[in-house]
C-alpha positions in Angstrom: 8.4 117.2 153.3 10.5 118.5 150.6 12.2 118.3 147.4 15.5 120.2 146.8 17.1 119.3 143.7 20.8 120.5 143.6 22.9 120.9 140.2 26.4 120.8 140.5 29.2 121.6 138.2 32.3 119.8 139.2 33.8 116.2 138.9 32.8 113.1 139.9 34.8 113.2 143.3 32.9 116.7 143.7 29.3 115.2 143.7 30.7 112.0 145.9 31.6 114.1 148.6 28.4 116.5 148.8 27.0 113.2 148.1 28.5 111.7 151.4 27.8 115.1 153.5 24.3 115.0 152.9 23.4 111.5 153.3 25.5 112.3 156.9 22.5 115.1 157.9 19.8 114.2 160.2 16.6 114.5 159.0 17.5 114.0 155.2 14.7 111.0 153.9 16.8 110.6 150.5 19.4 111.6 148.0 20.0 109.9 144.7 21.7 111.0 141.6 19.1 112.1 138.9 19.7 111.5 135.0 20.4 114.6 132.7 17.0 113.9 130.6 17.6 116.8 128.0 19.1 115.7 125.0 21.8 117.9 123.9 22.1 118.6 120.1 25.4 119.2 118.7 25.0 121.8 115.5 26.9 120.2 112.8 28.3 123.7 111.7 29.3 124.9 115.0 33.1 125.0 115.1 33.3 123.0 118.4 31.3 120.1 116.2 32.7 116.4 117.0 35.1 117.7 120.0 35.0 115.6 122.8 32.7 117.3 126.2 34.4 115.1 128.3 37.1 118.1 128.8 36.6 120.2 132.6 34.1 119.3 135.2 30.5 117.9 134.2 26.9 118.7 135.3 25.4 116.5 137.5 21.6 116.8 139.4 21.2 115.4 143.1 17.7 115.5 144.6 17.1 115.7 148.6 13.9 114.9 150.5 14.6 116.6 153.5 11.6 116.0 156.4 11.0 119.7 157.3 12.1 123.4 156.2 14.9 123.2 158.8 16.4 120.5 157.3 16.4 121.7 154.2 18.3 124.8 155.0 20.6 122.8 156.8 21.6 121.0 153.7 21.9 124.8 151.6 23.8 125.9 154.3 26.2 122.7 154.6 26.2 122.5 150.5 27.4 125.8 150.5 30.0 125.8 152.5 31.3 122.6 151.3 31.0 123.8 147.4 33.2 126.8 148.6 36.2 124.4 150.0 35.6 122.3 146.8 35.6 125.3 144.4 32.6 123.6 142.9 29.2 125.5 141.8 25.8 124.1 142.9 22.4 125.5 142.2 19.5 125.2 144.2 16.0 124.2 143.3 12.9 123.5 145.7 9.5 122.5 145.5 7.1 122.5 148.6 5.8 118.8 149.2 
């Protein structure tokens, strides 16, 4: 089995759809929505200090168990082209399980 983690920079409504493609796959085992777990530290003297980051898409992680290699480049493939009709950017990241 394994683990492709996917970051994607885009909206909320971005991730739900790749979201809702992948779970659609055959073969995929599970998706779920992984936490940010690096803190981000704001310099106090930087000159965008105390704006708001809410402004443009955000950064979210999904990670796929996909059953077999096959799978799993079904789901780059499928992200891919899906990302290119959102106008979304999504990075890949796999580990062999």
């Amino acid at each position: 089995m394994s683990t492709l983690r996917l970051r994607i920079t885009g909206t909320e409504d971005d991730v739900r759809a790749i979201n809702n493609l992948l779970q659609s796959l055959e073969g995929i085992e599970r998706v779920e929505e992984i936490d940010d777990l690096m803190p981000h530290l704001d310099d106090e003297d930087s000159s965008s200090a105390g704006l708001s980051d809410d402004e443009g898409p955000g950064t979210h992680e999904l990670e796929v168990e996909a059953g077999n290699e096959d799978t799993t480049q079904k789901v780059r493939d499928a992200v891919q082209q899906l990302a290119r009709d959102l106008e979304v950017f999504v990075e890949f990241e796999e580990d062999e399980g």
